[in-house]
N, C-alpha and C positions, 0 to 999 in steps of 0.2 A: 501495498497500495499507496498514493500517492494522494492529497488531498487538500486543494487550495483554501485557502483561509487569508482572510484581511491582510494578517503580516505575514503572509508567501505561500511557503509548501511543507506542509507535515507529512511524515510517511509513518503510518499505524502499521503496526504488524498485526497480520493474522498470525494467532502463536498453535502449535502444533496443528497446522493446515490437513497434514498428510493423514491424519486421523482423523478428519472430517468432513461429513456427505458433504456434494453440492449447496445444497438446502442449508448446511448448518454455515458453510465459505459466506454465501450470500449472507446470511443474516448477521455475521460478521463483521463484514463490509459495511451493513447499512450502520449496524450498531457503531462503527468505527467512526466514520463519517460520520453521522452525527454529534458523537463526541469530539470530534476536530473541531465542527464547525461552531460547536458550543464553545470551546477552550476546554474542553473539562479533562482531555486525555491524562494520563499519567506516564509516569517515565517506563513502568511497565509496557504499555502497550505502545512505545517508542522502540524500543530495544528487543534485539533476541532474533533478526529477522538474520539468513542466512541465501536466500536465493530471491529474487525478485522477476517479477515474468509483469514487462507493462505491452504496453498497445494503444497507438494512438489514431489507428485505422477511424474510428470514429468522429476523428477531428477534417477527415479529408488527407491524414499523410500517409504517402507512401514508403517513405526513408525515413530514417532517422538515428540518429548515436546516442543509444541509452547512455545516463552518465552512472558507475555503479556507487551505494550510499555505505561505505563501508560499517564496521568490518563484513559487509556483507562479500561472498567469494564470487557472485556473476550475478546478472541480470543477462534475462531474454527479451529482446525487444523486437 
């Protein structure tokens, strides 16, 4: 996930995603984003991320060229 903040863009990882329900992703997310916008993250929840899936369909775009955050190995966009 991707998450604007005063000085730009932080990207939080959700860590071991694929072992958890919808319900537990979303609360995640919220938790994640809120630590962004606090400053509070840590280097932990910065790092460790391997695949990135964004979407910016809610902005009004149709196109667009994910740029990927390494070392991660792809993004879907």
């Amino acid at each position: 996930m991707a998450v604007e903040v005063d000085a730009g863009l932080v990207v939080p990882v959700v860590q071991n995603s694929s072992t958890l329900s919808l319900l537990e992703i979303a609360s995640a997310v919220k938790r994640l984003g809120a630590r962004a916008q606090s400053g509070k993250l840590t280097p932990e929840e910065l790092g460790g991320a391997t695949f990135t899936v964004t979407n910016l369909g809610h902005l009004g775009i149709d196109w667009f060229t994910p740029a990927l955050n390494p070392p991660q190995c792809a993004i879907l966009g």
